[in-house]
MARVOKE-121446 format. One record per residue: residue number from 1; residue in one letter; x, y, z of N, C-alpha, C, O in turn. Coordinates in Angstrom, 2 decimals. Last residue first. Example, Ala and Ser with C-alpha at 12.3 -4.5 7.8 and 13.67 -1.06 7.14 Angstrom:
// residues 2
+-----+-----+---------+---------+---------+---------+----------+---------+---------+---------+---------+---------+---------+---------+
!   n ! res !  n_east ! n_north !    n_up ! ca_east ! ca_north !   ca_up !  c_east ! c_north !    c_up !  o_east ! o_north !    o_up !
+-----+-----+---------+---------+---------+---------+----------+---------+---------+---------+---------+---------+---------+---------+
!   2 !   S !   12.85 !   -2.25 !    7.08 !   13.67 !    -1.06 !    7.14 !   12.90 !    0.03 !    7.87 !   13.41 !    1.14 !    8.04 !
!   1 !   A !   13.19 !   -5.69 !    7.80 !   12.30 !    -4.50 !    7.80 !   13.20 !   -3.30 !    7.80 !   14.24 !   -3.32 !    8.46 !
+-----+-----+---------+---------+---------+---------+----------+---------+---------+---------+---------+---------+---------+---------+
END
This chain:
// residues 139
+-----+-----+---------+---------+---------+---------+----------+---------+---------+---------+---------+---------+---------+---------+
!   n ! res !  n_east ! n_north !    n_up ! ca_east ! ca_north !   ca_up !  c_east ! c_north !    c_up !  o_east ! o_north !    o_up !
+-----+-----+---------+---------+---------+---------+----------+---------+---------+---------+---------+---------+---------+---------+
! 139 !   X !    3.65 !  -10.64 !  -15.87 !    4.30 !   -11.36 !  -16.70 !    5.35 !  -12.07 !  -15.79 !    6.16 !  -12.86 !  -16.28 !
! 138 !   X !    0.31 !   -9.88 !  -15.69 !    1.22 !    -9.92 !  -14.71 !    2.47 !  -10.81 !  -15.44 !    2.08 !  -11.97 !  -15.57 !
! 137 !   X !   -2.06 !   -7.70 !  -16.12 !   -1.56 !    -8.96 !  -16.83 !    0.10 !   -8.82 !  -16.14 !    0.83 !   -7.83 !  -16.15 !
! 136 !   X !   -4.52 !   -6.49 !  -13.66 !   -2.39 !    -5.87 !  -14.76 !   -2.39 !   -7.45 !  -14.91 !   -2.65 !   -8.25 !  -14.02 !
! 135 !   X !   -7.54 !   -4.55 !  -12.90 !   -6.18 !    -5.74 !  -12.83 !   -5.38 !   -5.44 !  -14.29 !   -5.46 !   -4.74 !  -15.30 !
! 134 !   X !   -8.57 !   -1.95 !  -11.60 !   -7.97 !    -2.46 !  -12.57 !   -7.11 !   -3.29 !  -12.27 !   -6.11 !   -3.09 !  -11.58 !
! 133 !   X !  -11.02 !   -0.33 !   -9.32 !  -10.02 !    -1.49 !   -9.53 !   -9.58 !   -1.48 !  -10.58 !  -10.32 !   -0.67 !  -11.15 !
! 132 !   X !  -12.64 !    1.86 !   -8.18 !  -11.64 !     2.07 !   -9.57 !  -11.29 !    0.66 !  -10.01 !  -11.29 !    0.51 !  -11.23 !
! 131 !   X !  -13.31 !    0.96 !   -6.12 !  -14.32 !     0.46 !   -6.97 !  -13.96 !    0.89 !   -8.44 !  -14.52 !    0.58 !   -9.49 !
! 130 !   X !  -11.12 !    0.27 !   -3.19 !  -12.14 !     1.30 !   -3.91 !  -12.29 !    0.37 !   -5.29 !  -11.64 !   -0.64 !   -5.54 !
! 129 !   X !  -11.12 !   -2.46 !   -0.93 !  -10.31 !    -1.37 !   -2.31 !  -11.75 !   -0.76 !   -2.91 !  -12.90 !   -1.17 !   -3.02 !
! 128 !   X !  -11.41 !   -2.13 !    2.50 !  -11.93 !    -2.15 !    1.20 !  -11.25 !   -1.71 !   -0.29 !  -10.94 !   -0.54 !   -0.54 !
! 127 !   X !   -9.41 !   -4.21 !    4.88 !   -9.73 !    -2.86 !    3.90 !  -10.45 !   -3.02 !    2.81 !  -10.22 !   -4.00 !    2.10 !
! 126 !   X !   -8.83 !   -5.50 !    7.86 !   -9.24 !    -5.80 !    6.30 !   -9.71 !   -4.10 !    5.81 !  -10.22 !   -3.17 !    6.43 !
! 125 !   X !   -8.58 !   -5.62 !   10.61 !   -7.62 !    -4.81 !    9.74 !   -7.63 !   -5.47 !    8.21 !   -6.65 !   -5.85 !    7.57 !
! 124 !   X !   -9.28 !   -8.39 !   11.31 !   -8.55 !    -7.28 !   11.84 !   -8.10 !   -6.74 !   10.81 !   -7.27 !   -7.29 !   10.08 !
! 123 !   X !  -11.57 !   -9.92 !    8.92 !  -10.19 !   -10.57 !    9.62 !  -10.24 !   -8.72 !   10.28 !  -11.04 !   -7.91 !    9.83 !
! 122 !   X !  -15.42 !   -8.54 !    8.80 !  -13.86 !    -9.48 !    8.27 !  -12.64 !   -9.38 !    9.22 !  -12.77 !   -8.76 !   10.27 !
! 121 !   X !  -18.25 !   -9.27 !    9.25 !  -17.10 !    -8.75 !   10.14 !  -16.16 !   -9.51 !    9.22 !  -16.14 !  -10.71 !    8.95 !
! 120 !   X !  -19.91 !   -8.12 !    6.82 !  -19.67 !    -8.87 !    7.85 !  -18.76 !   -8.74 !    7.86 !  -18.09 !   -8.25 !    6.95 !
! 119 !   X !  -21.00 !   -6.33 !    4.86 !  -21.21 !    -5.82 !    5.91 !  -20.64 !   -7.19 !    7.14 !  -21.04 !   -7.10 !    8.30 !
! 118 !   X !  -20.52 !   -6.97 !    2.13 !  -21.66 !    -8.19 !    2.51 !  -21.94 !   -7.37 !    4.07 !  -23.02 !   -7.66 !    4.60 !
! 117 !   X !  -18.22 !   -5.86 !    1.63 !  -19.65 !    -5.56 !    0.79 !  -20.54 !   -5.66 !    1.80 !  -21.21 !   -4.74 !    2.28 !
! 116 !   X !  -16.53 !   -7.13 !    3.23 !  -16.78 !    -5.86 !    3.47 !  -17.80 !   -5.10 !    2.74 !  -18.20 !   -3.98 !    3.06 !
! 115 !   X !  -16.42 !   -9.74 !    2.37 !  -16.67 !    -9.62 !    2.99 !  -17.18 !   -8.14 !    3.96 !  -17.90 !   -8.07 !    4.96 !
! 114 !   X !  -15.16 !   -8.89 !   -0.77 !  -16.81 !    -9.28 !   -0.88 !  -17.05 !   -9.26 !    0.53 !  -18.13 !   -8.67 !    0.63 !
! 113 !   X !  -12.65 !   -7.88 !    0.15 !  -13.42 !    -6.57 !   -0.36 !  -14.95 !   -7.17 !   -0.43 !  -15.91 !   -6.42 !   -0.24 !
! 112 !   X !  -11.64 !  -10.13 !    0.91 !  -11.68 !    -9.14 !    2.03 !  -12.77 !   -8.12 !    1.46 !  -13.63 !   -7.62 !    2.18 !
! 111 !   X !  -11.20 !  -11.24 !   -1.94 !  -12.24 !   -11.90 !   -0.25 !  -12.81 !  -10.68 !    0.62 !  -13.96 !  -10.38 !    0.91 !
! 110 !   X !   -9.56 !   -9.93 !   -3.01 !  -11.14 !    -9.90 !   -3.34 !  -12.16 !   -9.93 !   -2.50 !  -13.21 !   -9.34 !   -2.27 !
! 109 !   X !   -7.80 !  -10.40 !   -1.42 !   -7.60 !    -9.06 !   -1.48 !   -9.35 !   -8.93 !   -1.88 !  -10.18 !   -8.19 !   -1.34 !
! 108 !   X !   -7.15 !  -13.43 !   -2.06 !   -7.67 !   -12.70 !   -0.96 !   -7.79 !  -11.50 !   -0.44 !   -7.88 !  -11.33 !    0.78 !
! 107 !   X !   -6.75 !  -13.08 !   -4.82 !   -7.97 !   -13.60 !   -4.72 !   -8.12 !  -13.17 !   -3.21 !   -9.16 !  -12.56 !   -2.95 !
! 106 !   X !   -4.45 !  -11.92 !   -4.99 !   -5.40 !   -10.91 !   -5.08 !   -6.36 !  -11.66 !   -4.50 !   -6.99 !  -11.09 !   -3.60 !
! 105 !   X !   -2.78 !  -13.88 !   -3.48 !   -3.22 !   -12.29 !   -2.74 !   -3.89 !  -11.93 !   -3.49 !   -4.56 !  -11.12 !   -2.85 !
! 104 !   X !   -3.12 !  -15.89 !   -5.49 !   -3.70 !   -16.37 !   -4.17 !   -4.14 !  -15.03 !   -3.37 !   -5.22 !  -14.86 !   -2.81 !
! 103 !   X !   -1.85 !  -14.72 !   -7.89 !   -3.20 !   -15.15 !   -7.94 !   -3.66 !  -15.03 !   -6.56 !   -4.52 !  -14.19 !   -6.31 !
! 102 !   X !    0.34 !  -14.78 !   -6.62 !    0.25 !   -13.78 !   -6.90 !   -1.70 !  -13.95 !   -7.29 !   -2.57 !  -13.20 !   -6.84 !
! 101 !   X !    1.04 !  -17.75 !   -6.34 !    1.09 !   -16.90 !   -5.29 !    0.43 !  -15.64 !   -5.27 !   -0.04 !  -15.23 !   -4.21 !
! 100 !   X !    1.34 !  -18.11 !   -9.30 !    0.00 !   -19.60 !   -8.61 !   -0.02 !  -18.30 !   -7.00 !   -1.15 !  -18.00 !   -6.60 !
!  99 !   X !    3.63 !  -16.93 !  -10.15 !    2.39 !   -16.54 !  -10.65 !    1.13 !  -17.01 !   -9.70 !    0.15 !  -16.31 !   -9.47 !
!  98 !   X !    5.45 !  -15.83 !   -7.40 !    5.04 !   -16.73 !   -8.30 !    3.79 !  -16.47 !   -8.59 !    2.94 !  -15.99 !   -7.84 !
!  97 !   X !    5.49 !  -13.36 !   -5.31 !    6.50 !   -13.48 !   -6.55 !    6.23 !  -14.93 !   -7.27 !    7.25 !  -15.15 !   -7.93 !
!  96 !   X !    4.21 !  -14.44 !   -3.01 !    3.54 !   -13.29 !   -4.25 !    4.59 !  -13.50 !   -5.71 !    4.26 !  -13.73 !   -6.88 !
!  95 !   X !    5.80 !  -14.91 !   -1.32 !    4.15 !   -15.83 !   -1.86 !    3.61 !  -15.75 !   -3.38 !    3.04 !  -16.39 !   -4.26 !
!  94 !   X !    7.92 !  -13.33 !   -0.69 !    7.98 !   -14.49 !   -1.01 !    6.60 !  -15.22 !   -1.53 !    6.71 !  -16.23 !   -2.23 !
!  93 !   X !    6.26 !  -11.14 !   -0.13 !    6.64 !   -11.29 !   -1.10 !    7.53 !  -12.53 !   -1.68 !    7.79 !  -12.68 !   -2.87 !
!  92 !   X !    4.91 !  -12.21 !    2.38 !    4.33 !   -11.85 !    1.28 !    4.65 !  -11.92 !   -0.11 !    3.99 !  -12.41 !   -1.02 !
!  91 !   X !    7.41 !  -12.37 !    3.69 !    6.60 !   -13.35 !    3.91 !    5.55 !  -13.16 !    2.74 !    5.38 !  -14.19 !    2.10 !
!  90 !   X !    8.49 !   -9.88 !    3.91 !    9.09 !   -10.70 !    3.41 !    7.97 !  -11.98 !    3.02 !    7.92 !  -12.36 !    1.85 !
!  89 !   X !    6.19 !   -8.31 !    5.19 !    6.23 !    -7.78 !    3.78 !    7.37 !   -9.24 !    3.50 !    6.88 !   -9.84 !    2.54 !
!  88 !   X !    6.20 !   -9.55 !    8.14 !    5.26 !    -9.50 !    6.86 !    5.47 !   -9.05 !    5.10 !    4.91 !   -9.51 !    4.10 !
!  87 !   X !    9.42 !  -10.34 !    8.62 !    8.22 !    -9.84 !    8.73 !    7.51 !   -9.91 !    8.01 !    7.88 !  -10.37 !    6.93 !
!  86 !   X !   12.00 !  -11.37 !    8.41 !   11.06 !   -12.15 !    9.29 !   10.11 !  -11.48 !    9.36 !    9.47 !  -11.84 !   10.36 !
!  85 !   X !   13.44 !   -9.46 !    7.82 !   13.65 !   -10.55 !    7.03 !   12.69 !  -11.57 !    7.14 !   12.48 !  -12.45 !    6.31 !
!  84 !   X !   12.49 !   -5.73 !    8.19 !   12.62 !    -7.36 !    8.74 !   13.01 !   -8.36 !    8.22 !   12.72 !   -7.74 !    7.19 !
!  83 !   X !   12.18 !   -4.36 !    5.28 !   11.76 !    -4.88 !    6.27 !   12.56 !   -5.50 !    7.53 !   13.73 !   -5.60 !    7.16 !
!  82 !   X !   13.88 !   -1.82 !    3.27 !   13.60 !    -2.75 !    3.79 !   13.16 !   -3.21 !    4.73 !   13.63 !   -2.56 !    5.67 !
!  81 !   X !   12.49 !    0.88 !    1.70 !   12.98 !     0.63 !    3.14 !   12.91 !   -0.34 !    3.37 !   11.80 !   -0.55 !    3.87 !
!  80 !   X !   13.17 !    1.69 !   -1.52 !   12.40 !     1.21 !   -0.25 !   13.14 !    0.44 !    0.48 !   14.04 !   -0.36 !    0.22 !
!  79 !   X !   13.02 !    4.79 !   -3.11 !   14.08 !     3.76 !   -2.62 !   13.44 !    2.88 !   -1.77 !   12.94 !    3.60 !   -0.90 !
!  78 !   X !   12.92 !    6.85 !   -5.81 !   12.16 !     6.15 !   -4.94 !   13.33 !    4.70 !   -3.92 !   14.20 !    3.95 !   -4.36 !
!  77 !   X !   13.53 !    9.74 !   -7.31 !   13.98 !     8.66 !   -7.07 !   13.54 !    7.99 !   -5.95 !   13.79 !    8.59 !   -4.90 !
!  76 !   X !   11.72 !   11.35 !  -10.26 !   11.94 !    11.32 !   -8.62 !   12.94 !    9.90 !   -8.57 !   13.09 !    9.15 !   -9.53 !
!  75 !   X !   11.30 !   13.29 !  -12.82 !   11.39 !    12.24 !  -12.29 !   12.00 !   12.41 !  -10.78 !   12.60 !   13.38 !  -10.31 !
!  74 !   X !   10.65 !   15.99 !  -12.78 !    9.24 !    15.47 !  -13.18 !    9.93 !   14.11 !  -12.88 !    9.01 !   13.36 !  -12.56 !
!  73 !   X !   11.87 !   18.30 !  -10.58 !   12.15 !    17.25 !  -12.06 !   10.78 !   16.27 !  -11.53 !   10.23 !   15.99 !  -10.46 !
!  72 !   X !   11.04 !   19.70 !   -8.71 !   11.57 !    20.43 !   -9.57 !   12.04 !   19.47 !  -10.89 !   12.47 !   19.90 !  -11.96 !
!  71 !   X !   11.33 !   18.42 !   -6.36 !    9.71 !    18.23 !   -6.75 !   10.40 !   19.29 !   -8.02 !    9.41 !   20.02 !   -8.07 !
!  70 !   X !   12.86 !   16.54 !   -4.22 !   13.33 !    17.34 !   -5.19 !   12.08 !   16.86 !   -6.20 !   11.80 !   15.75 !   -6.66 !
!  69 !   X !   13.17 !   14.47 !   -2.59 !   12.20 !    15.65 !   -1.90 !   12.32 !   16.63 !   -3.38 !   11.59 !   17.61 !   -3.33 !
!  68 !   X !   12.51 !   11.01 !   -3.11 !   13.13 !    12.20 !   -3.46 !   12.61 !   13.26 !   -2.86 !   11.44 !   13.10 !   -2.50 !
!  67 !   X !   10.90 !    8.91 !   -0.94 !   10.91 !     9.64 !   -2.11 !   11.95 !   11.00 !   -1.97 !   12.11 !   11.74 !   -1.00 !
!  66 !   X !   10.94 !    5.31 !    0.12 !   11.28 !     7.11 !    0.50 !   11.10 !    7.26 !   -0.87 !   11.10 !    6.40 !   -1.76 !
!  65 !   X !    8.91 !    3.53 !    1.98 !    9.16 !     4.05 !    0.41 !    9.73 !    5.15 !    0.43 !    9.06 !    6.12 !    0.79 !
!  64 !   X !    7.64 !    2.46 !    4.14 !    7.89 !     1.96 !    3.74 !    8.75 !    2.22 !    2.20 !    9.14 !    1.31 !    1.46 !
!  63 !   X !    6.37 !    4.85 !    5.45 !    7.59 !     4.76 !    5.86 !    8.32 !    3.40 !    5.06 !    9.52 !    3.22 !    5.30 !
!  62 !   X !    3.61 !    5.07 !    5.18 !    3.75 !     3.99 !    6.34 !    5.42 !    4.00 !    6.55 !    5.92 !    3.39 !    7.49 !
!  61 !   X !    3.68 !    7.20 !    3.32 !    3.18 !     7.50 !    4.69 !    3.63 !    6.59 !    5.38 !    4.18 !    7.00 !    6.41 !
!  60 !   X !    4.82 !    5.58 !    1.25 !    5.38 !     6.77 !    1.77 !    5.34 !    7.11 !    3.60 !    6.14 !    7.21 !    4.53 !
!  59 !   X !    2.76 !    3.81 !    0.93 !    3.80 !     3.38 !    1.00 !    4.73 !    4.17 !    2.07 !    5.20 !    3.80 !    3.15 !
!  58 !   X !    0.62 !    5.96 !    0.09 !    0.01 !     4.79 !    1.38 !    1.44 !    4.56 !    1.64 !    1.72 !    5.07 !    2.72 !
!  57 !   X !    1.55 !    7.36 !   -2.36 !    0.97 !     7.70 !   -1.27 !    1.37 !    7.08 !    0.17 !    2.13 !    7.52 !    1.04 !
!  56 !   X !    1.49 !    4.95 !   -3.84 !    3.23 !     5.61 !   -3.62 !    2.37 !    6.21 !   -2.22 !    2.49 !    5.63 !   -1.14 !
!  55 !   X !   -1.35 !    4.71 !   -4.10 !   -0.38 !     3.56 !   -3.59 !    0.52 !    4.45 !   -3.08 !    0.40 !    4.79 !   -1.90 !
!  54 !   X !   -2.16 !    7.26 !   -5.41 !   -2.36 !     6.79 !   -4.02 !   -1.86 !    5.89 !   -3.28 !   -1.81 !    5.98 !   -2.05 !
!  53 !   X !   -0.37 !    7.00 !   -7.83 !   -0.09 !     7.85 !   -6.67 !   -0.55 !    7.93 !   -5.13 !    0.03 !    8.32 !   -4.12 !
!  52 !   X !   -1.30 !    4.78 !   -8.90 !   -0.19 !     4.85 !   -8.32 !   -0.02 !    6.01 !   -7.39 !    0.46 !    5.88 !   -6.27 !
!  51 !   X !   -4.36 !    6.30 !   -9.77 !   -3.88 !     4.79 !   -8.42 !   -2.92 !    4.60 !   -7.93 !   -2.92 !    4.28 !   -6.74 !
!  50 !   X !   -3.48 !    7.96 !  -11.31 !   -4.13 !     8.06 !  -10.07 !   -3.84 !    7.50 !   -8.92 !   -3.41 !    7.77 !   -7.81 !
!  49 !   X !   -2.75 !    6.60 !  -13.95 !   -1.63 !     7.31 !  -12.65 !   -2.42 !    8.08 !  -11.23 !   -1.82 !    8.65 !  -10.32 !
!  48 !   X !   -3.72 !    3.83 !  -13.92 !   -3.67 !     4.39 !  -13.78 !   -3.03 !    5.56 !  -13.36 !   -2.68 !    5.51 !  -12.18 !
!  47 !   X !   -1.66 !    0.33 !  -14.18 !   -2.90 !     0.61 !  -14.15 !   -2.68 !    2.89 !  -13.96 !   -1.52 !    3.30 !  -13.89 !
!  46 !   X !    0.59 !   -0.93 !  -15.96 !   -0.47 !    -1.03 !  -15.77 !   -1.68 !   -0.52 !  -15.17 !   -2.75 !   -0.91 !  -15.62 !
!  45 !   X !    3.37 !   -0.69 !  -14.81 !    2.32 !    -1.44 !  -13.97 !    1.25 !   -1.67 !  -14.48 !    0.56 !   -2.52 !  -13.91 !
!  44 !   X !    4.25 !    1.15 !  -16.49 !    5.14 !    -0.28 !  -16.48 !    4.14 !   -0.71 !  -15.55 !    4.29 !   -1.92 !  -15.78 !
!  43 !   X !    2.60 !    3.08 !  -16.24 !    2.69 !     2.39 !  -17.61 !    3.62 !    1.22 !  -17.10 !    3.39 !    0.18 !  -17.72 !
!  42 !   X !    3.09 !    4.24 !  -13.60 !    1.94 !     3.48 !  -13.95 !    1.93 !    2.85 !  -15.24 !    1.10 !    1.94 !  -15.33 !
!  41 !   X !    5.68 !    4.97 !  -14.39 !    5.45 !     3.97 !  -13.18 !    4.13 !    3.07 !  -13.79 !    4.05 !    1.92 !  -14.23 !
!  40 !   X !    5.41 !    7.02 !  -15.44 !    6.08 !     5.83 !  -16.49 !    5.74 !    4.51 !  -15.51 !    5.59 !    3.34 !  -15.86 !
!  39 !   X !    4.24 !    8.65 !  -13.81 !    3.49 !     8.21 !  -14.95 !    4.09 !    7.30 !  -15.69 !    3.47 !    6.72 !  -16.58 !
!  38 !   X !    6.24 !    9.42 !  -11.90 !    4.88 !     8.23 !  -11.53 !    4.32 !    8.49 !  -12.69 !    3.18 !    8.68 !  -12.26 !
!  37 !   X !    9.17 !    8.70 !  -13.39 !    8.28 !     9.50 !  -12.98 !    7.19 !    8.90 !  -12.73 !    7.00 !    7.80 !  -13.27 !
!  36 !   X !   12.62 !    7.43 !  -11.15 !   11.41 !     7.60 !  -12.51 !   10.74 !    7.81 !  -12.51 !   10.37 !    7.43 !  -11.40 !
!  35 !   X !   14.72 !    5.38 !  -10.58 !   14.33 !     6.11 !  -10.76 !   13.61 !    6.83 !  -11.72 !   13.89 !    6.87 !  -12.92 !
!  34 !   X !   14.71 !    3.36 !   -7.53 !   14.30 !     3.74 !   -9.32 !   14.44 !    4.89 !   -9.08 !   14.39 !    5.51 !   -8.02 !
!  33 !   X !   15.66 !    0.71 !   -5.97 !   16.25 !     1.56 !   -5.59 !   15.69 !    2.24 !   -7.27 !   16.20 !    1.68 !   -8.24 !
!  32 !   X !   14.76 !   -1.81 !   -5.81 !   14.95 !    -1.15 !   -4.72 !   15.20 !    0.51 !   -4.78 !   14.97 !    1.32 !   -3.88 !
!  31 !   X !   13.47 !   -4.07 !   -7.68 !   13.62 !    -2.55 !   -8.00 !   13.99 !   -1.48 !   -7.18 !   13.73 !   -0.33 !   -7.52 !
!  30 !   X !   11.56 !   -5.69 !   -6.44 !   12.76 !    -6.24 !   -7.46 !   13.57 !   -5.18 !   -7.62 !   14.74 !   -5.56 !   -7.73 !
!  29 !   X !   10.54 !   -4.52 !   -4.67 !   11.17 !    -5.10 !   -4.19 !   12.12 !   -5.68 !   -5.31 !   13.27 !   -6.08 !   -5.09 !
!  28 !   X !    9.24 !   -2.79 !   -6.38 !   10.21 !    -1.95 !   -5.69 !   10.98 !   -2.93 !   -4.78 !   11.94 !   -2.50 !   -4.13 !
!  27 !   X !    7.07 !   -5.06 !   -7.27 !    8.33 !    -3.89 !   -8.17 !    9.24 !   -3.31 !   -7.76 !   10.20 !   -3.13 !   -8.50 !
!  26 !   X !    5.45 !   -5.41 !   -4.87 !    7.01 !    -6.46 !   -5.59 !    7.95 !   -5.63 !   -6.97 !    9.11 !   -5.70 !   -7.38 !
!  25 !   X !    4.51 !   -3.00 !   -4.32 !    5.70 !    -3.94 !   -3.87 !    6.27 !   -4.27 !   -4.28 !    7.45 !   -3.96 !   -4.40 !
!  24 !   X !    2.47 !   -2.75 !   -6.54 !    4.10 !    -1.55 !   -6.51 !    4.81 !   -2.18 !   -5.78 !    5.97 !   -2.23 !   -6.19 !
!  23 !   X !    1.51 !   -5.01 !   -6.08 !    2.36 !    -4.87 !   -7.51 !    3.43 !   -4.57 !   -7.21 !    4.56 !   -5.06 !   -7.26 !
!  22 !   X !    0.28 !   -4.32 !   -4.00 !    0.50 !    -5.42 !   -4.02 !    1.64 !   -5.54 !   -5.04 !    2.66 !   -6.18 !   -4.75 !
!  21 !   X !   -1.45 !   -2.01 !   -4.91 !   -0.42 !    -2.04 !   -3.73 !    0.69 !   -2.98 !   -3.52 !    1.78 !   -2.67 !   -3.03 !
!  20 !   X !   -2.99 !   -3.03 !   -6.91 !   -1.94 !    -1.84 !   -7.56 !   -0.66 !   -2.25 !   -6.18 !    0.51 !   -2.62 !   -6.32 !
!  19 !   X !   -5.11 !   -4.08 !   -5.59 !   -4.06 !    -4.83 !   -5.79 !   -2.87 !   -3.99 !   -6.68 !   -1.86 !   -4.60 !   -7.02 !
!  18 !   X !   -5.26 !   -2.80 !   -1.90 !   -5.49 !    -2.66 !   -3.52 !   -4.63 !   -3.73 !   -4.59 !   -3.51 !   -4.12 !   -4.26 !
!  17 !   X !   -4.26 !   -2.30 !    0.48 !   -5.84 !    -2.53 !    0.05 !   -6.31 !   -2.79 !   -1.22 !   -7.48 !   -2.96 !   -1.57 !
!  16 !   X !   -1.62 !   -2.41 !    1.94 !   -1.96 !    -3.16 !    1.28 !   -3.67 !   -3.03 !    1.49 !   -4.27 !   -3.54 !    2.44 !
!  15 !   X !   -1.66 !   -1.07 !    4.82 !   -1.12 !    -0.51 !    3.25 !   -1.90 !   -1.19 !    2.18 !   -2.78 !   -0.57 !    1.57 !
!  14 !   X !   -1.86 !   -1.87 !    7.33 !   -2.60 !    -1.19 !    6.56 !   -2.21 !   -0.34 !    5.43 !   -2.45 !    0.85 !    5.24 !
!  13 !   X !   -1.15 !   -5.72 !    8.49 !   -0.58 !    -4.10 !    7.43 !   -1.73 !   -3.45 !    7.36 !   -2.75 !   -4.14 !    7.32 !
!  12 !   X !   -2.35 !   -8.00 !    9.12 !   -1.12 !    -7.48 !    9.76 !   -0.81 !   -6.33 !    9.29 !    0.11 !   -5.83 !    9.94 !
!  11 !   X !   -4.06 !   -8.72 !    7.10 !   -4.81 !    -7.94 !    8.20 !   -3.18 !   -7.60 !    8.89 !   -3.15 !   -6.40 !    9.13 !
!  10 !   X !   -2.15 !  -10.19 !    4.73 !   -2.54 !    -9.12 !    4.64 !   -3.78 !   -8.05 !    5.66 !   -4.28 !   -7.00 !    5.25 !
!   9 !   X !   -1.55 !  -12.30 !    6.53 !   -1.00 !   -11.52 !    6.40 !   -1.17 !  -10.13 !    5.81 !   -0.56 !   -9.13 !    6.20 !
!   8 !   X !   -4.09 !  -13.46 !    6.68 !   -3.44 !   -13.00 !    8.24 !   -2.85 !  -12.47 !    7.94 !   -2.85 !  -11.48 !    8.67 !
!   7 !   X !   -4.55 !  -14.05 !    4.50 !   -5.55 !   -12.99 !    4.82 !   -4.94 !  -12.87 !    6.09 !   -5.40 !  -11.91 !    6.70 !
!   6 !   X !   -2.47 !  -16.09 !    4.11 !   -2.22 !   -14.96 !    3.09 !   -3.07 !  -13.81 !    3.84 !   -2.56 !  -12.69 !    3.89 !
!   5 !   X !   -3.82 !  -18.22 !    6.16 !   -2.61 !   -17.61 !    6.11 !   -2.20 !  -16.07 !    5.11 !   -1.65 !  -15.10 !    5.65 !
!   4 !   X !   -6.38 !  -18.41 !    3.82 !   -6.11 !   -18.12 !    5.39 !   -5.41 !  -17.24 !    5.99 !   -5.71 !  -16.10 !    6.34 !
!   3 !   X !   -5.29 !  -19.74 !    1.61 !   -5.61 !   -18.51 !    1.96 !   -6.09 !  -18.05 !    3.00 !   -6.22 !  -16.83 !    2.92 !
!   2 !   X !   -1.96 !  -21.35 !    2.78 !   -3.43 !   -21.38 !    2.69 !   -3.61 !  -19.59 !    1.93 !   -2.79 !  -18.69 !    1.74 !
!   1 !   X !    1.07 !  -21.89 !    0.81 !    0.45 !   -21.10 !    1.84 !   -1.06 !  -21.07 !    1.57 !   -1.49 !  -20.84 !    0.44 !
+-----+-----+---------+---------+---------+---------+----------+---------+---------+---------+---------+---------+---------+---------+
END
């Protein structure tokens, strides 16, 4: 898949701005169904428990991620809502789940963020990631 193609797919969503976002996907796509506290979260990901929570956040809101409502245990159970088979998040995570793929979305996750520096018009629905960033050695 071009990077082209990858930046069409990531202007089709407004979730995906970060590359934390990108992760917690494919984790919960290997991982449908966890359970466990957003601080162990962020240690098996790597980056912050801030960040995860704004991810889980973004996920939540778009309906893509249910969460437990039971705020009385420090672990939760997270479940995600499958797609389409034919939609964007499949299409992604098919790209993404190889290392050479997973390179390709951040690098166009970067794109989007130098084109939104630079003040020029990027793809529909490009987002800036905030300036926390942390990249995750990706195994």
């Amino acid at each position: 898949m071009t990077s082209r193609q990858i930046q069409q797919l990531l202007a089709r969503n407004s979730v995906l701005r970060h590359p934390c976002d990108v992760d917690l996907l494919l984790f919960f796509y290997r991982h449908p169904q966890s359970l466990l506290t957003s601080e162990l979260l962020a240690t098996f990901m790597g980056y912050g428990a801030s960040q995860i929570a704004q991810s889980l956040d973004a996920f939540i809101a778009a309906g893509m991620i249910e969460r437990s409502p039971n705020q009385t245990h420090s672990a939760r159970m997270y479940r995600l809502v499958r797609a389409a088979p034919d939609g964007w998040v499949a299409s992604l995570v098919k790209v993404a789940t190889t290392r050479r793929g997973r390179h390709d979305v951040m690098q166009a996750l970067k794109e989007t963020r130098s084109i939104e520096d630079s003040g020029s018009a990027g793809p529909p629905g490009a987002r800036l990631m905030p300036p926390e960033e942390r990249r995750v050695a990706y195994a």
